[in-house]
Every structure is written in structure tokens, then in C-alpha cells.
N, C-alpha and C positions, 0 to 999 in steps of 0.2 A: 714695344710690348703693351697688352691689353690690362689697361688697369682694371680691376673688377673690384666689385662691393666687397667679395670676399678679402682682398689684397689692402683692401681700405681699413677694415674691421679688424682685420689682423694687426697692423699698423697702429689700428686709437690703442687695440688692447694692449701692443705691447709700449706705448710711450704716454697714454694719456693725453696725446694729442686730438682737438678738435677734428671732426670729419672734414672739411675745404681744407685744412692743413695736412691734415696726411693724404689726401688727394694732390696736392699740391706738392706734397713732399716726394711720394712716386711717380705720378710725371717729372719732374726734373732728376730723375737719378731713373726714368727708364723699367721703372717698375723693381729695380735691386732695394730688396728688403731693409738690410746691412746699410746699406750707403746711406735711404731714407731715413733711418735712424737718427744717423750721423747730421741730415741736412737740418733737421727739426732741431737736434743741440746746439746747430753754431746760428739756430734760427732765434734759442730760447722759447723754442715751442713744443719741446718735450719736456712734462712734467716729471716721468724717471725712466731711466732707458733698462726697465727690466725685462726679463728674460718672461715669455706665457708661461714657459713651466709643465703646457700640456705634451703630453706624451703617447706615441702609439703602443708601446711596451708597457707590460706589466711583471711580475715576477719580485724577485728576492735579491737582496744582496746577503752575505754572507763574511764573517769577518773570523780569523785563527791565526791563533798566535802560540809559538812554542820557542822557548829560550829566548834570542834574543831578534827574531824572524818572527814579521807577522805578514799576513797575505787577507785581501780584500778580492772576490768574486763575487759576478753578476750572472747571474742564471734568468734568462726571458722566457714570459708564457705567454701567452694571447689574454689571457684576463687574471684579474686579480682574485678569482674563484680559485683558480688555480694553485695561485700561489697560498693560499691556506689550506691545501691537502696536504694532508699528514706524509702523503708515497712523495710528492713531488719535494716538501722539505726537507723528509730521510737524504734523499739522493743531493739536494744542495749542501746538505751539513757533511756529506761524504766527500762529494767535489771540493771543499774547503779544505776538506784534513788533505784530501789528496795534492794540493796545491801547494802546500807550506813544501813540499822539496821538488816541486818544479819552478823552470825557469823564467816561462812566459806561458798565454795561453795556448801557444800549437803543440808545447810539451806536456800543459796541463789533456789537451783532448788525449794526446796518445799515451798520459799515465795510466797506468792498471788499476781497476777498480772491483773488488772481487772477480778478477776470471773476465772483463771485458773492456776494453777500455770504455775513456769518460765520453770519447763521442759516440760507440754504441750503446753505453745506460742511456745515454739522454736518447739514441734512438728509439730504443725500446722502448723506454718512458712513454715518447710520442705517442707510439703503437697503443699502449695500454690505456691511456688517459683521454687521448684524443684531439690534442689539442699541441700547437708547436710550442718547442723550446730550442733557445740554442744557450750555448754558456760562451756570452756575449764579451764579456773581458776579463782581466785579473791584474791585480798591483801588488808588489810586496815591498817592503820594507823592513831596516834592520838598525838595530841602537843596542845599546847598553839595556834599556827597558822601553818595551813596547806595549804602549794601553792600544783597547779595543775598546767602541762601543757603538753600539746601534740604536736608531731613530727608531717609533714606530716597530719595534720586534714583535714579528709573527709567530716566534720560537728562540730559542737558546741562542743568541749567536748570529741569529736573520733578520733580515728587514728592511724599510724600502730605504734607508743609509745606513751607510757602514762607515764608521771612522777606523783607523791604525795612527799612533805617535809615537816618534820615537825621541827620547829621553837618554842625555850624558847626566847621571843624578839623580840626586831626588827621591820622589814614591810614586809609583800608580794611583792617587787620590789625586794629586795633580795634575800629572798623565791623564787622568777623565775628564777632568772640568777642563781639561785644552780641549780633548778629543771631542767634548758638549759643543763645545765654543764654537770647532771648526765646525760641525755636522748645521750648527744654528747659519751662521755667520756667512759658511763657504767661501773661502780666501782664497785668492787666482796661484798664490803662491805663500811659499816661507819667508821668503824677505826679496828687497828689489833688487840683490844679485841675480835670483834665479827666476824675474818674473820676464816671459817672451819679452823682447826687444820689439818684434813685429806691437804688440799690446801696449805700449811707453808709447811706441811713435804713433803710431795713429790715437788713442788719446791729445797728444801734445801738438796732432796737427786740428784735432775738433778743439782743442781750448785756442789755439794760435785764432780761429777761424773765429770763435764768440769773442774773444777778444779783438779782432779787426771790427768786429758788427758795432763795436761802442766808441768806433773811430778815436781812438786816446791814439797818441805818437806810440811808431817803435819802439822807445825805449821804456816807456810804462806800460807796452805790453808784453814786453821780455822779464820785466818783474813781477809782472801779476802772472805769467805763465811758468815761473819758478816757485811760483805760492800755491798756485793749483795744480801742479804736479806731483808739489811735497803733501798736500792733501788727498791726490788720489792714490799715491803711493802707501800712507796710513791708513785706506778705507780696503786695499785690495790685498797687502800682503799682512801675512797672519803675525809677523811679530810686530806690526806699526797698527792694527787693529786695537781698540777699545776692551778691553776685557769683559766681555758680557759676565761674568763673578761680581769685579770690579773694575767698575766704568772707568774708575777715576786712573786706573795704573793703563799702560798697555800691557799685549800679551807679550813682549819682551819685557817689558820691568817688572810683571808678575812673575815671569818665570826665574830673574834676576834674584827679587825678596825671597823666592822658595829654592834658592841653591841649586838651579835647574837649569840644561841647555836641551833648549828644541832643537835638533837635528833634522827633523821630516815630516812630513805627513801624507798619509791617503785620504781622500774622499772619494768615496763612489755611490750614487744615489740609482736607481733604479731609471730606465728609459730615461736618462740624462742625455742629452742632444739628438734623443732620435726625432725625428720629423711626423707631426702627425698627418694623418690622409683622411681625410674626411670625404664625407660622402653625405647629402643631403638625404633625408627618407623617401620623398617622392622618386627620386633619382632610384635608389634601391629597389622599393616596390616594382617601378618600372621593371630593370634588368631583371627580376623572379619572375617576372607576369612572362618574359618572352623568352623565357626556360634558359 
């Protein structure tokens, strides 16, 4: 595969690596983004292996909660003009209430929404407005007590994150500063029971690998790779996390002191893992110029 400047720049931006290192890093994994990543960590020449963040999506998330059910929706639009019209928000804050008793989203598109269903409003929507959408995903969740909140709100209830937690216990005041926490924070899971197994082992084969680079014997690096797994396990799941409240507690001993059991969480952010396509200007002007 052809490495290009663009695949290079991609690379510094998402690790903070040197240019001849992330050139170096995609030639030896073949141009796989993913794998490059991984080769600069066991290289210690990824300064943090974060995520760009950029996105081709724009739109709304939306968050509703009634009894002891709360349901998280992502509604896409081609720009984020879009998503501040007052017509395009009415119909997501609709698509919300309409979701809290469907099951998933293929039941959410064929519930009834005044007289049509949700995937002919958002067709007509198109029609009217001009511009695509689709209603992208949806997550629900169910406790004893269920807090909502949203990042960035465009209106009541919308915005480009949307939190739901759910609570055996406790008060909703709690319930928010978790539902803050997650929306800040973003935890891969609620604890290392239920964090992918695929996610555990590939980690513990990039720390096996930085740890072979510093040539110490097998046996001190089968303890330094149980030290660095019990730290990445406190950095990724929400109850071994740091209490952004209070540093000094985790969000399981905070939620301990406040007579509280976290059960679940949703997150859903806006164009969250969609892929951006970029197109350079001169490239554009071209394909206009030749109709």
C-alpha cells in the first residue's frame, strides 16, 4: 500500500509522533492505520494514542427518560446549521419521546409519528430543508433511577452528547455529576467484567511488546504487565476511574459514600466513529470546472 503525506499527517495527528516515525510506522504495518498506532506504542514513540475526534456528521443527539427507562438518539444532518433549526429539532425531540417504547432502531424508524412513520418525517424533513438526515442510532437503558444529561445543548434535552445512568439508590444530584463525569471522561465500559475481551488482549499484547523493548527477563515483565493492566483497567472503566467531582475517591467509592449502585450507562456523542472524506479545494474547484 502507498503511503501518502496524507496517511502520515493523519498518524502525527492522532499519536503525536514525529514525521520519519510515523512514516516508519506505516511502512512496517503496510499502511494499517490501527496496527501503526500499536507499533509506535511498543516503539514508545507515541506521545498519546488519541482518538482525531474529526467527524463527517453533524446533527443532534437527544436524551428521554420516563419512569424507570431512558433511551439515547442520534439524528445526522450534513451541517451543523442544520442542527440549530428550530423544524429539524421539533422532529428530534419527537423521535426521542417516540423511542422511549421502541425496542431498537428498525422499530424506532417504523414507530408512528403523527400519521407517518419516523423514517418518512425524516424523509420529508429532507425534502423540506434540503439537506440529508438519517436517525443514525439509539440506546436505552433501565434502573431503579435514571439521570439524563447533555453536553453542549442546542435545546431542551439535545446536543452533540447525550448521557442516560442508571441508579439502584440514591438521588438524581448524583445521578448528574456521574452522567457529567461520563459525558467528560467517556469510559469504554462500567467495570472490567463487561469491558470487550478483544480490548484486554490487545492492550496486554502492546504492553507485553513495550515491555520486551526494555529487554528486563520474563518474569519482570509478567509483573510490570499486571501493574499496567491494573492501570489501564482504572483509566477505561467508569467505576475504576478518578472522580472528576472528587479526584481523590473513584467513581465506585464515590458512588459507595453516597449509598449508590451504578448499574449502566449510555454515551452517545454525535458523528462518533464515522470516517471523515476529505477532499482538498483545488481537487474540488477542478471536478465544478468540468460539470
Amino acid at each position: 500500500m502507498a503511503i501518502t503525506a496524507a496517511l502520515v499527517k493523519e498518524l502525527r495527528d492522532t499519536t503525536g509522533a514525529g514525521m520519519m516515525d510515523a512514516k516508519k510506522a506505516l511502512t512496517e504495518t503496510n499502511g494499517d492505520m490501527e496496527a501503526a498506532v500499536d507499533w509506535l506504542r511498543t516503539k514508545g514513540l507515541a506521545k498519546a494514542a488519541k482518538k482525531s475526534g474529526r467527524t463527517a456528521a453533524e446533527g443532534l443527539v437527544a436524551v428521554k427518560v420516563e419512569g424507570g427507562r431512558g433511551v439515547a438518539v442520534e439524528v445526522n444532518s450534513e451541517t451543523d446549521f442544520v442542527a440549530k433549526n428550530a423544524d429539524f429539532q421539533e422532529m428530534v425531540s419527537q423521535i426521542a419521546a417516540a423511542a422511549v417504547s421502541a425496542s431498537d432502531v428498525d422499530a424506532l424508524n417504523a414507530a408512528d409519528l403523527g400519521g407517518k412513520t419516523v423514517a418518512d418525517t425524516i424523509t420529508a424533513k429532507i425534502a423540506t430543508i434540503g439537506e440529508n438526515m438519517s436517525l443514525r442510532r439509539m440506546a436505552a437503558i433501565e434502573g431503579d433511577t435514571v439521570v439524563s444529561y447533555v453536553h453542549n445543548a442546542a435545546a431542551d434535552g439535545m446536543g452533540k452528547i447525550g448521557v442516560l445512568v442508571a441508579l439502584k439508590g440514591g438521588d438524581e444530584a448524583f445521578g448528574r455529576q456521574v452522567a457529567m463525569h461520563i459525558a467528560a471522561v467517556n469510559p469504554a465500559s462500567l467495570s472490567s467484567d463487561d469491558l470487550d475481551p478483544a480490548v484486554v488482549e490487545k492492550e496486554r499484547q502492546v504492553q507485553i511488546e513495550i515491555a520486551r523493548e526494555s529487554g528486563k527477563p520474563d518474569a519482570v515483565i509478567e509483573k510490570m504487565i499486571v501493574g499496567r493492566m491494573a492501570k489501564f483497567m482504572s483509566e477505561v472503566t467508569l467505576l475504576g476511574q478518578n472522580f472528576v467531582v472528587n479526584p481523590d475517591l473513584t467513581v465506585e467509592a464515590a458512588a459507595k459514600e453516597a449509598g449508590v449502585e451504578i448499574t449502566g450507562f449510555v454515551r452517545l456523542e454525535v458523528g462518533e466513529g464515522i470516517a471523515v472524506e476529505k477532499e482538498d479545494f483545488a481537487a474540488e474547484v477542478a471536478k465544478v470546472s468540468q460539470g
